[in-house]
N, C-alpha and C positions, 0 to 999 in steps of 0.2 A: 574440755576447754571450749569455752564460747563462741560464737566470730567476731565481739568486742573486745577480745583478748587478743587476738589476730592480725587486728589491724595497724597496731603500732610496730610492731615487730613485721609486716609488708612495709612498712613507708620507711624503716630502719632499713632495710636490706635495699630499696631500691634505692638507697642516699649511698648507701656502701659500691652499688653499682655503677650510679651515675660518679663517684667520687674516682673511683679505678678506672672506668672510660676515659673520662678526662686527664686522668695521670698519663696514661697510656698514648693518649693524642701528644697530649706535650714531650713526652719524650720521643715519639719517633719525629715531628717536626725538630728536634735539636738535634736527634742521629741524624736525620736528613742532608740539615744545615752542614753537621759537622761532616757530609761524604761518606757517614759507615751505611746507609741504605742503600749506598748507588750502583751496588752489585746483585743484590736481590730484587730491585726494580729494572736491569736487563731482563732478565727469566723470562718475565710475564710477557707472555703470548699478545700481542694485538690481534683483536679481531680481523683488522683488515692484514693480507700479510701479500708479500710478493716474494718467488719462490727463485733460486735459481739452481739448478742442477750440473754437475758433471762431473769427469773421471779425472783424475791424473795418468797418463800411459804408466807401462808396466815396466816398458823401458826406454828411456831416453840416451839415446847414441844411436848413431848411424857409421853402417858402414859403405865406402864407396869405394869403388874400383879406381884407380889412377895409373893413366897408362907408363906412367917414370918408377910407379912406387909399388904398382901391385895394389892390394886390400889395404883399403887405411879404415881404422875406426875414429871416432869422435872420442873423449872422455866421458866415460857413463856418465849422466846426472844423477841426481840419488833423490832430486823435490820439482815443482814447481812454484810459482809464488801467485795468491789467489791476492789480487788486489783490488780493493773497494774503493768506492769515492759515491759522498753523498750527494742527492740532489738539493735535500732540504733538511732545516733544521729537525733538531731532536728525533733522529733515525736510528731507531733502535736494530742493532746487527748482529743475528747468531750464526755460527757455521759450526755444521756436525757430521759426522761420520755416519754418514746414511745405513752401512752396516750394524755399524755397532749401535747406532745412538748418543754414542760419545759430543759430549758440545764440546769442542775445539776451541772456540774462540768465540769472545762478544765484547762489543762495541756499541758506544754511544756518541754518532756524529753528528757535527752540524754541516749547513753546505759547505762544500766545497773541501770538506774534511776526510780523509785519505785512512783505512784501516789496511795492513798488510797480513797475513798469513801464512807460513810455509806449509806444504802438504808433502809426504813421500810418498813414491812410488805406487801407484795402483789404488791411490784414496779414492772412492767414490764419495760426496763430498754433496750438501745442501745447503747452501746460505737462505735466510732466510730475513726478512724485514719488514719493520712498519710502514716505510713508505722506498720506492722505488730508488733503486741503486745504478751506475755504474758498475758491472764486473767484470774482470778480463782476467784468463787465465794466463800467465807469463814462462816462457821456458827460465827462468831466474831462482834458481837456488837457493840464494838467500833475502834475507829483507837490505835494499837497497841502500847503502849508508854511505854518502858523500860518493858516491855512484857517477859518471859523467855519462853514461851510453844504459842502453836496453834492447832487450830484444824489437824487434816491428812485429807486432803483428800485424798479420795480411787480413785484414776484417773492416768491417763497417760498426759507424757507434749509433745506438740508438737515442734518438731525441730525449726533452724529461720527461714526456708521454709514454713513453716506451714504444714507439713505431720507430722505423729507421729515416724519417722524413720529420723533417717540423724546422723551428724557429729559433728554438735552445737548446742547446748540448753540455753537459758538463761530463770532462772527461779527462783521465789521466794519461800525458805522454812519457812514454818509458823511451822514444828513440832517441837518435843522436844529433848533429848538429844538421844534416840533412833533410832534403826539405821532404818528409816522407809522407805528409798529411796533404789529401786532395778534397778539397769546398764546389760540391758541385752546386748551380743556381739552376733551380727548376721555374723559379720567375727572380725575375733583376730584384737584387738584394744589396743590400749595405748590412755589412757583416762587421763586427769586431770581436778581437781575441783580447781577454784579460786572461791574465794566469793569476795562481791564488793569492799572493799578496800585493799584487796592483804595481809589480814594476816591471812587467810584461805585459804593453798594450798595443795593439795596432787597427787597424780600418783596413777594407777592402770595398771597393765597389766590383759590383761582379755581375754581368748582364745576364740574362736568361740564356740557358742552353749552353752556356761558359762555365770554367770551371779555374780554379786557382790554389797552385803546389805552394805550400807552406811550413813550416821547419817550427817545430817548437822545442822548448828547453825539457831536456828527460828530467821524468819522475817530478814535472809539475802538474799541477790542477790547472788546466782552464776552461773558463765559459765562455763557449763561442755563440753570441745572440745575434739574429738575422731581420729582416725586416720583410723578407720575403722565405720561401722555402725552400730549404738547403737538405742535401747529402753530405754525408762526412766519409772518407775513406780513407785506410792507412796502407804503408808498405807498397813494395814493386816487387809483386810476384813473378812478373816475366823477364827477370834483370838475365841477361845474356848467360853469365857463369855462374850463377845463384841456383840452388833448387829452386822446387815451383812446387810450393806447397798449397793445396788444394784448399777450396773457402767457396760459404754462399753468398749469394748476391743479391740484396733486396731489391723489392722493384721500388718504382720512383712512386707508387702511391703509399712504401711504406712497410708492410708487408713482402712475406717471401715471394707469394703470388700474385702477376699481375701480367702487363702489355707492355710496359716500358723499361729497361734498363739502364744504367748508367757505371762504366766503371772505366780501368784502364785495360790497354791492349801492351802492343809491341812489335817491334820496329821489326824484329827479325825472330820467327819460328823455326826450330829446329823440326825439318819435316820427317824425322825419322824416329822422334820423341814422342811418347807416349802421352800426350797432354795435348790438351785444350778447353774451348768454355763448350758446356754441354747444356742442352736446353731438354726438358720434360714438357710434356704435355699431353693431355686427355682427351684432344680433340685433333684434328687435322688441322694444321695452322700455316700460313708463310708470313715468313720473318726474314724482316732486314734489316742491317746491319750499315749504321752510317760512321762517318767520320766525326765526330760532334764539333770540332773547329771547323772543316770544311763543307760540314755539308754534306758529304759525301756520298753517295751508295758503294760500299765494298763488299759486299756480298748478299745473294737472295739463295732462300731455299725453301723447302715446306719441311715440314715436321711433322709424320704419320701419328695417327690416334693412338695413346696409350705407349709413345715411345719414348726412344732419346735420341738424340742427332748431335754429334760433334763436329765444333769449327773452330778454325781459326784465321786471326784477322791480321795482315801486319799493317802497320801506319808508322807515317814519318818519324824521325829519329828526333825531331825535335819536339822537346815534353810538352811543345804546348799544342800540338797536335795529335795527344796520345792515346786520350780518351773515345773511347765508342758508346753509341746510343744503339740499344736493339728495340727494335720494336715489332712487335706480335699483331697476330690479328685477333688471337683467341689470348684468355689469360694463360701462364706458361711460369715455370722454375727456372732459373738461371742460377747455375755453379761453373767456377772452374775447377776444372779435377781433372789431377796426374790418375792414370791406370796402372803406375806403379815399378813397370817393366825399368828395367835399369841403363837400357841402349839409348844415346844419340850418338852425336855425327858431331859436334861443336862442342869446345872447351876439352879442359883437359881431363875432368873428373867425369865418374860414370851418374847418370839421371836418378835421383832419387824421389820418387815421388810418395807424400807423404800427409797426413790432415786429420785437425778433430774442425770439425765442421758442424754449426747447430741448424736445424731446421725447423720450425714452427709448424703446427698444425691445430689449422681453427675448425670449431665444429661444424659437424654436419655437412662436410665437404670430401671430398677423397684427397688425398694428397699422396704423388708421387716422390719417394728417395729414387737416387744412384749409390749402390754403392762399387766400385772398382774393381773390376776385371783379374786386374794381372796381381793383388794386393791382397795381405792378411786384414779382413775387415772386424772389427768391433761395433756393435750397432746397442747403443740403447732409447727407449723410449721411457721418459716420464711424463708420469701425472700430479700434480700437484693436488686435485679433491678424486674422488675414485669417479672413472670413468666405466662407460660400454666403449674397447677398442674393436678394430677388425684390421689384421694385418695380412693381405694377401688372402681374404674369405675369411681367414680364421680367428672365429671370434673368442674374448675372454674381457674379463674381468679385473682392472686395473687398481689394484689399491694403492692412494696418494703414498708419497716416498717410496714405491718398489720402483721395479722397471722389466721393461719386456726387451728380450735382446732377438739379435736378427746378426747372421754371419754371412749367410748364399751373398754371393756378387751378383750383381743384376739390378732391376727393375723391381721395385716393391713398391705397394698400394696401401696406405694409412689410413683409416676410416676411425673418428670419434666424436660421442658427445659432449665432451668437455677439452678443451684449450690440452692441448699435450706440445713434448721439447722431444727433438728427434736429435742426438748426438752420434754423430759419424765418426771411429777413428780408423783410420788406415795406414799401413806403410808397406813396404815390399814384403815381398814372399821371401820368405827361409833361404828355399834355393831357388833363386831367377829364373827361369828357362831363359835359352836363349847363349850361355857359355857356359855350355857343355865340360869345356875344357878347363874351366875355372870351377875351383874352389872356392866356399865361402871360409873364413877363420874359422873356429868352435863357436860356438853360440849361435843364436839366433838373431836375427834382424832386430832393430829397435826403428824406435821415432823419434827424428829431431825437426820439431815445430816450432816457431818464435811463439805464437800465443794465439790467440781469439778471446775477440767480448763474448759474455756469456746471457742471452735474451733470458727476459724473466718470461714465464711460462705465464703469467696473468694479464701479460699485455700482449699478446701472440695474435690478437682478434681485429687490433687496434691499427688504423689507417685512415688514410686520406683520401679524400675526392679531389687531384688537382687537374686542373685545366691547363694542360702542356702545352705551350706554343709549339707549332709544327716544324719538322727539318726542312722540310721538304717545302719550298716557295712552290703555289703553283703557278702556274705559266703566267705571264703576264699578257692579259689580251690585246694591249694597245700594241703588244709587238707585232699585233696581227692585224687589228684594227686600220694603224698606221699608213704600212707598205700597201694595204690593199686600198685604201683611200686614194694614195699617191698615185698608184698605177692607173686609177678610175680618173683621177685628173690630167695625166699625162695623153691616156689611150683620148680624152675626151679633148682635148688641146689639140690633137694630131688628127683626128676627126674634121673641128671647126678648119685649119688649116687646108685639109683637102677639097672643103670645101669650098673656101677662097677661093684656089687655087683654078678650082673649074670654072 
């Protein structure tokens, strides 16, 4: 056969080719149209992706002591509820079972668009996204259906930037009619809340270094926009008869680490309770601790190199003096954290102290955890791309979706070159030291948490440079200027007099 014989039978098959491509185009454009594509186009991976990681406990119920009743337990839960909310349109959303690999669940949001999840018992658990989420993990059983209440979590939300500082928030309220939501102003702001279908709106002016308690509708979406830069905070972990479940505290640039603080205190500490806010740092530092309504200095101290130092602060009973400002001299971690021990001296039930708490760690930096003392600790670390870690000297090798876990109580040292999420959980020990004479029921302790937002591990790095107006006025000189003038004119009037006089 020739290659003029060849040629008609090439130009036949690429008509055959180009006629099937084109069949092929036009039909997945009409499957598309008609919705049967829009499950196979979840799958596909975005290049860009933003990761979030965590555990469900293993067991949810706590038991507490009551001095009427003896042992009381909680009723076990048997899930959590992982709850999503988009920042921006077309947010592609998978979550999978980091063990197994199993994909659990996917979503396709737009802003301001809400995906629910149930998880049981002991799920370790990865969502994952094309562009940056809202997540929060809920002590909530079920998916919330005509619902009027939720848990509070005791946490901070992060902006749409993913720092805990910025301009814009969108974010889901699971609480109740109570005002549990705290708008802290790091510069004078005009703030407004819309929830997601616009018949939830209000205004705030809110002056620098002031802050404003606010109550929104449970299981709404709202975007709260600022004109200056705002903190967000939920729940009242120091409520007199409530647990005091344990949580981190961003600094005011954003990040976990930093010189400035911002959150609430309480009116009254039980001084025999195993709690307070605990500060790390890697340096020798003194910090203090103001009133942020008044102004106030409530307490100074230093913080040794490579330690942790716990305080606590009480401030007036009125909320709108409740908030404290800490501020450092060196950059510093701020958490509060139960120790776990189950004695106080106030209320009727015994102290339970309890937390999954996330921590951020950016590269090429050291980063201190706590983990609790008197408590059964859970510690893990993820990576989202593979990392070099060093946890306490010891070094290894992190592959994206495992994790590195850590139990010893104490003081640990996080070292990496890639962005990693440090998750804390803790609850009381088995058997308490401490009553001897008491028995626990059969089993073992559990955790009962309201919830935490879960930070995405790709914006762990991401923060602000703000210029904090100061608490502290300093002196004013004309007070000194003034009187000394006055007495210079006086002495000199009683002078010329004397003179006369002779």
């Amino acid at each position: 056969m020739d290659g003029s014989n060849m040629k008609p039978c090439n130009l036949h098959g690429s008509r055959f080719l180009m006629s099937l491509l084109l069949a092929l185009i036009v039909a997945s454009v009409l499957l598309y149209l008609l919705g049967l594509l829009f499950v196979p186009v979840l799958t596909v991976k975005a290049t860009t992706k933003y990761t979030y990681y965590g555990k469900v406990p293993n067991r949810l119920w706590m038991y507490s002591w009551s001095r009427t009743s003896g042992w009381t337990s909680t009723t076990p839960g048997t899930a959590m509820l992982l709850a999503m909310v988009a920042w921006e349109d077309s947010t592609i959303v998978n979550v999978y079972n980091l063990e197994t690999g199993e994909l659990l669940s996917q979503a396709m949001l737009n802003t301001m668009e809400k995906h629910y999840v149930v998880l049981s018992n002991g799920t370790i658990f990865k969502v994952e996204s094309n562009k940056p989420l809202c997540v929060l993990l809920l002590n909530y059983g079920s998916e919330p259906v005509n619902a009027t209440a939720g848990p509070v979590p005791h946490t901070y939300y992060p902006a749409t930037d993913g720092s805990f500082v910025g301009k814009k928030f969108i974010l889901l309220a699971s609480t109740g009619a109570t005002a549990e939501f705290i708008i802290y102003a790091l510069e004078k702001s005009e703030v407004t809340v819309t929830n997601q279908d616009g018949s939830d709106t209000r205004s705030y002016s809110i002056d620098v270094n002031t802050y404003v308690r606010i109550a929104l509708r449970p299981w709404n979406v709202y975007k709260i926009e600022s004109t200056g830069y705002i903190m967000i905070q939920s729940g009242n972990p120091h409520s007199y008869y409530d647990t005091h479940p344990s949580y981190a505290i961003p600094s005011a640039n954003g990040a976990f680490l930093g010189r400035y603080f911002l959150t609430f205190s309480s009116s009254y500490w039980d001084p025999y309770e195993d709690y307070g806010f605990i500060i790390l740092s890697l340096k020798r530092t003194k910090v203090k601790v103001y009133n942020l309504t008044e102004r106030k200095i409530l307490k100074e101290f230093t913080v040794e190199p490579e330690s942790s130092y716990r305080f606590q602060v009480e401030v007036r009973e009125d909320p709108r003096t409740q908030a404290i400002f800490v501020e450092s001299e060196e950059p510093v971690w701020l958490m509060f954290m139960h120790e776990g021990d189950i004695y106080k001296s106030v209320g009727r039930e015994s102290a339970y102290g309890a937390g999954i708490i996330y921590i951020g760690v950016r590269p090429n930096e050291d980063t201190l955890i706590y983990l609790p003392k008197n408590a059964t600790c859970e510690t893990y670390i993820f990576a989202a791309e593979e990392a070099n870690i060093e946890v306490d000297g010891f070094a290894t090798r992190l592959q994206p979706d495992r994790y590195f876990q850590l139990a010893q109580p104490g003081l640990h040292t996080i070292r990496s070159d890639k962005n990693l999420m440090v998750l804390i959980i803790h609850w009381p020990l088995e058997r308490p030291w401490g009553f001897p004479e008491r028995q626990l029921p059969p089993g073992p302790q559990g955790l009962d948490h309201p919830g935490t937002i879960i930070p995405c591990v790709e914006t762990v790095h991401i923060y602000h440079e703000i210029q904090l107006a100061p608490l502290e006025q300093p002196f004013p000189i004309m007070n000194v200027i003034v009187p000394v003038v006055a007495i210079a004119i006086i002495a000199g009037i009683l002078v010329l007099l004397r003179r006369r006089s002779k």
